[in-house]
C-alpha positions in Angstrom: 0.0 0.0 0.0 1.4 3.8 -0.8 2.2 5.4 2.4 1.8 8.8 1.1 -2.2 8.3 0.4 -4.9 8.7 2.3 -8.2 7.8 2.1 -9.3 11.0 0.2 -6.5 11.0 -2.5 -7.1 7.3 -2.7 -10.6 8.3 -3.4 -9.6 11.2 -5.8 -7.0 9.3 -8.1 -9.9 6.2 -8.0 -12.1 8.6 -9.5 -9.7 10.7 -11.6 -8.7 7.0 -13.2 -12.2 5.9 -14.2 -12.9 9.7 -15.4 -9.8 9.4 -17.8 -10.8 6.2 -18.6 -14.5 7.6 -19.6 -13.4 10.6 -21.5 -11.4 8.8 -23.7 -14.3 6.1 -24.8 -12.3 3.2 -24.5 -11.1 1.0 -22.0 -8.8 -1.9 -23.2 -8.2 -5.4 -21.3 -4.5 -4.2 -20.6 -6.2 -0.7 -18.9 -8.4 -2.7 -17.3 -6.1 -5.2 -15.6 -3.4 -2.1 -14.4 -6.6 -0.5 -13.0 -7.3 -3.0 -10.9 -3.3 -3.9 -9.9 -3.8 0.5 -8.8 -6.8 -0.6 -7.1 -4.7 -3.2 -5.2 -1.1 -1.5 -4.7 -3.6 1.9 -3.0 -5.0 0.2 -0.7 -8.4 1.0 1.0 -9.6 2.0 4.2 -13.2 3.5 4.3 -16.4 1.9 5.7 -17.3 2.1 2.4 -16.4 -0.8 0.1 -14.3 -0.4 -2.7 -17.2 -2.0 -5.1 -19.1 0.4 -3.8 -17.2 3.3 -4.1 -16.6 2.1 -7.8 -20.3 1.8 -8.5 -21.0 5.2 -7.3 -18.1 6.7 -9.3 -18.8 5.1 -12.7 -22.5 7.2 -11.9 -20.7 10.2 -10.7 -18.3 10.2 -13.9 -20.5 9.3 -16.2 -22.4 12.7 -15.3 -19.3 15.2 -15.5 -17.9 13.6 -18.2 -21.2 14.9 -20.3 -20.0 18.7 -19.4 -16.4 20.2 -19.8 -17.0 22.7 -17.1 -17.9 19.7 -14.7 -15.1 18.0 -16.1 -12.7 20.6 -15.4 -14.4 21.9 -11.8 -14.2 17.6 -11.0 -10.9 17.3 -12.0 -9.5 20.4 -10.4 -11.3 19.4 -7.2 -10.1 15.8 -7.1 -6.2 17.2 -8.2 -6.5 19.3 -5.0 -7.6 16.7 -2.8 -4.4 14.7 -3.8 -2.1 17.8 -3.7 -3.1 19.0 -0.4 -2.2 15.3 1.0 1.2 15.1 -0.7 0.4 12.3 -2.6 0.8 13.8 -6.5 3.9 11.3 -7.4 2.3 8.2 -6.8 -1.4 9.7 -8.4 0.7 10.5 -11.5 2.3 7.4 -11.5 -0.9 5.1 -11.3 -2.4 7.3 -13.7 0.2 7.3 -16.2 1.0 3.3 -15.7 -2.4 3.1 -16.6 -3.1 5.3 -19.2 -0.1 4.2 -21.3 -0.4 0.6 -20.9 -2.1 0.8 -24.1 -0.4 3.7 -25.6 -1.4 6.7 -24.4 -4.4 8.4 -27.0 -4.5 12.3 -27.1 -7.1 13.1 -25.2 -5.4 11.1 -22.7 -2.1 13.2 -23.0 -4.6 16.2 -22.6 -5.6 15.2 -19.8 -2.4 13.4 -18.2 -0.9 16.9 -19.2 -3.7 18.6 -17.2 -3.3 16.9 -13.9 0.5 17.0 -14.2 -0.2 20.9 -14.3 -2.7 20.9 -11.1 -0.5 18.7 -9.2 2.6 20.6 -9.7 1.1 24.3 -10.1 4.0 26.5 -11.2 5.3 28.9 -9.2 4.9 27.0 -6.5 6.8 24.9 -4.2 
């Protein structure tokens, strides 16, 4: 399990994965099978269960993902959340691994390129 991430960034990157993986329109067997290693390797530790969590998600994804303002506003939200806990390097990582596992499409380098810029804001230490 990552040290480095709490429940809420483990929440956050959960949902920032499956929003990538619905914005792009296309999830392959390889992105589905590093999904679930991340899903492993983060850990959990929420009364909720992870199934759960993952159910409610896919919903709450599915529903920003319709909107690029909700998109953007959800992404930016869910960036903070793993910024403010110091856990950007592994979120990245996880997120990359599983984007690119595939080869990485461009409206996944959009948005990998996105986050990369709300986790590490410039200007800023």
């Amino acid at each position: 399990m990552y040290e480095s991430l709490n429940q809420p960034s483990r929440e956050a990157l959960v949902e920032l994965l499956l929003l990538s993986l619905y914005l792009d329109e296309h999830l392959s067997l390889a992105e589905d099978e590093l999904l679930g290693q991340a899903l492993d390797a983060i850990g959990w530790d929420s009364p909720t269960p992870r199934d759960a969590f993952l159910l409610q998600t896919f919903s709450k994804v599915r529903s920003v993902s319709a909107s690029t303002l909700e998109s953007d506003a959800f992404l930016e939200s869910r960036a903070a959340t793993i910024r403010d806990a110091d856990s950007s390097a592994p979120a990245l990582t996880w997120m990359t691994r599983t984007l690119a596992v595939d080869g990485i499409s461009s409206t996944e380098r959009w948005f990998l390129a996105k986050l990369e810029g709300l986790l590490y804001p410039q200007g800023k230490a």
